[in-house]
C-alpha positions in Angstrom: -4.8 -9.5 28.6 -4.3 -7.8 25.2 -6.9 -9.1 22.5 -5.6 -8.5 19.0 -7.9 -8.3 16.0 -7.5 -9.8 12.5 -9.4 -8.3 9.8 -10.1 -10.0 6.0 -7.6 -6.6 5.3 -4.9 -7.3 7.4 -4.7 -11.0 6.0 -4.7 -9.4 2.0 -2.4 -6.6 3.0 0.1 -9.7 4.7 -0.7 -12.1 1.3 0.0 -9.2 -0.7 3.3 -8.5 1.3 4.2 -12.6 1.1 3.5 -12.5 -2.6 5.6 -9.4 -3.5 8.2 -11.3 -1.7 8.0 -14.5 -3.0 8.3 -12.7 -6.5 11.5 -10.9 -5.2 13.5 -14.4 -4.6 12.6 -16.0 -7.2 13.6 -13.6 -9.8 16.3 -13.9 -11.5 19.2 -11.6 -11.6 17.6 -10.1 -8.2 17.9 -10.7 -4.7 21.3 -13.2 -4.3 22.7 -13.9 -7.8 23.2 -17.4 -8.9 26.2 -19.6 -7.2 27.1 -21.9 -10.4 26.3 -20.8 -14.0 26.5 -22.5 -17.1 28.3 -21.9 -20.3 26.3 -19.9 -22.2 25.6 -17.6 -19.3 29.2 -17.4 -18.4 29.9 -16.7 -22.5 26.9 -13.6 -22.3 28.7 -12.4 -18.8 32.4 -12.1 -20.3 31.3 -11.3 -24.0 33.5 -14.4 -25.3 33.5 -16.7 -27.9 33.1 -20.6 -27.3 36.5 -21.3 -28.1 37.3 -18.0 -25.7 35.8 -20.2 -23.1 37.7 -23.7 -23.6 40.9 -21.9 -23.7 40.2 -20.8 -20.2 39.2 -23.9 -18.9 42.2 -25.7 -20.7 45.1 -23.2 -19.6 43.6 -23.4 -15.9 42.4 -19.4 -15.8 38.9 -20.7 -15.2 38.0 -23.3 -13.0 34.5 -25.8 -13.8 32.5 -28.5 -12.4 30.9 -31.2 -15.7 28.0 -33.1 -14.4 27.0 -35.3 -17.3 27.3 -32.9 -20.5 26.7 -29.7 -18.8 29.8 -27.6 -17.5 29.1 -25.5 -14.2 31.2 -22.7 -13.3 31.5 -20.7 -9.4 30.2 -17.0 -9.9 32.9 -16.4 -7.4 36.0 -17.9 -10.1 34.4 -15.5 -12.6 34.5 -12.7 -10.7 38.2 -13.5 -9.6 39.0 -13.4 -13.5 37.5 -10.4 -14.0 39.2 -8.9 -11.1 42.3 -10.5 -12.3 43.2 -12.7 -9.8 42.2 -15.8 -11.7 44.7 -19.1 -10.6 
């Protein structure tokens, strides 16, 4: 029978491991990007005006989700436009 010892070392080396990766996810714009972005980050992402933006939405380029007030759009659609494949 194999008897494997733990240390106070091996427990901060694994903490320090957990921790690095902990900070890894939830940063963002690392790891996996974001699924549904808002407005104002979809505006920064295209460089485009406000108006740019409703235009899109209204002429069908650019699909969007509105729960309450706030407008969601699918990283996937943008990236689609910018591909031009949009519709």
């Amino acid at each position: 029978m194999n008897v494997e010892l733990i240390t106070r070392e091996d427990l901060r080396e694994f903490k320090n491991e957990l921790l690095n990766d902990l900070k890894q996810i939830m940063q963002p714009g690392q790891g996996q990007s974001k699924k549904w972005l808002k407005s104002s980050e979809v505006r920064k992402m295209l460089n485009i005006s406000p108006g740019t933006l409703q235009n899109l939405r209204i002429n069908g380029t650019l699909r969007f989700t509105k729960i309450g007030s706030i407008m969601y759009y699918k990283l996937e659609d943008i990236n689609k436009v910018l591909e031009g494949n949009g519709k």
